[in-house]
C-alpha positions as CSV (number, residue, x, y, z in Angstrom):
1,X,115.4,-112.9,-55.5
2,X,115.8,-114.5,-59.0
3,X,118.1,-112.6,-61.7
4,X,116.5,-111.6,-64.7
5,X,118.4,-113.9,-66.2
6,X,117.1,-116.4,-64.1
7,X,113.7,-115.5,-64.7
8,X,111.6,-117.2,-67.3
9,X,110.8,-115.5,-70.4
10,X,107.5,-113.5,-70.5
11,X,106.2,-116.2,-73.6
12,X,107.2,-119.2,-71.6
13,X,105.4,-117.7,-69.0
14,X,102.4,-117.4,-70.8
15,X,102.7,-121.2,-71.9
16,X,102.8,-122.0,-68.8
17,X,99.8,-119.7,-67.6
18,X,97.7,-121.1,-70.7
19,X,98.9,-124.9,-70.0
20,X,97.3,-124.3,-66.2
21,X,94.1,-122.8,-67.4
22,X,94.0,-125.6,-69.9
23,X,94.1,-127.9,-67.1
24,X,97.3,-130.0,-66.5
25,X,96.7,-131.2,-63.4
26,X,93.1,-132.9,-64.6
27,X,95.0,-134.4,-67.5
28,X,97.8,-136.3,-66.7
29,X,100.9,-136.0,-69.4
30,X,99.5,-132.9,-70.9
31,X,101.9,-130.9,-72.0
32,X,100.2,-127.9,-74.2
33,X,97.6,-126.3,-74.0
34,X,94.9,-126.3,-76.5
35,X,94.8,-123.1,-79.1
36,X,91.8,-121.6,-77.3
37,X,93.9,-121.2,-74.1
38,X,97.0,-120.8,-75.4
39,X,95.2,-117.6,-77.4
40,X,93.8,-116.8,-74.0
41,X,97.6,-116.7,-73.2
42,X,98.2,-113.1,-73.3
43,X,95.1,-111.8,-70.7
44,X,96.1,-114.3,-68.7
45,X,99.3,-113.0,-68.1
46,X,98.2,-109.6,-68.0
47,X,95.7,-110.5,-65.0
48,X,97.9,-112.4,-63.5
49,X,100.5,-109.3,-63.4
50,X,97.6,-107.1,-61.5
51,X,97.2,-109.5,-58.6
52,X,93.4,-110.1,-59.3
53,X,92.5,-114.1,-58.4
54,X,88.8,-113.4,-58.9
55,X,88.9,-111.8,-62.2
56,X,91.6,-114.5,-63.6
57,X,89.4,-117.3,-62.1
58,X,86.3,-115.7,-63.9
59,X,88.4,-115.4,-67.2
60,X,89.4,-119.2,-66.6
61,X,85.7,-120.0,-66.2
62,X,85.0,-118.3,-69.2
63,X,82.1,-116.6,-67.9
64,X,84.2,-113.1,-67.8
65,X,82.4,-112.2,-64.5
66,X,82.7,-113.4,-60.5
67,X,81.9,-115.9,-58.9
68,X,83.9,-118.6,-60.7
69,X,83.7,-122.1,-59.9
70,X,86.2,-123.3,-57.5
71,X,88.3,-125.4,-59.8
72,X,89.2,-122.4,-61.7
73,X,89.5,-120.2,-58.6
74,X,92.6,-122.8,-57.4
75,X,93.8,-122.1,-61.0
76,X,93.8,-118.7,-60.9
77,X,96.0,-118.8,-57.1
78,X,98.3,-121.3,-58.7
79,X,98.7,-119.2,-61.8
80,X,99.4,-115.9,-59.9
81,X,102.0,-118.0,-57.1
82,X,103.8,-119.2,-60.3
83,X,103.6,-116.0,-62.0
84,X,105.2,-114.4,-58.8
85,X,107.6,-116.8,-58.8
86,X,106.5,-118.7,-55.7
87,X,105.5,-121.6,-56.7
88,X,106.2,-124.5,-59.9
């Protein structure tokens, strides 16, 4: 288990969260995501705290309802495994 001290602060966190959604891995050397995701920030973590893949994949998507496309659906896994500290 990671100490809290450990842990990552909530607003890097939500960087981090925002800088998936904005997608890193489809833009090599990207480092920040752009304002409209980084403002997105917040929900993100907040979704990502509940567990819910489907609705954070359909808030990645931007369509705000399921089914998202599977791009953002892989997001939204990676997002929560990071968020739970399982994955970087």
């Amino acid at each position: 288990m990671t100490a809290v001290t450990d842990a990552p602060s909530l607003a890097a966190l939500e960087q981090r969260l925002a800088l998936i959604a904005c997608g890193e891995n489809t833009r090599p050397g990207k480092t920040r995501a752009c304002d409209s995701c980084r403002k997105k920030g917040p929900g993100y973590l907040r979704i990502a705290a509940t567990q819910a893949w489907d609705a954070l994949a359909a808030a990645i998507c931007g369509t705000g309802k399921a089914p998202a496309c599977s791009d953002c659906k892989a997001k939204a896994l990676r997002m929560i495994a990071i968020y739970n500290g399982e994955a970087e």
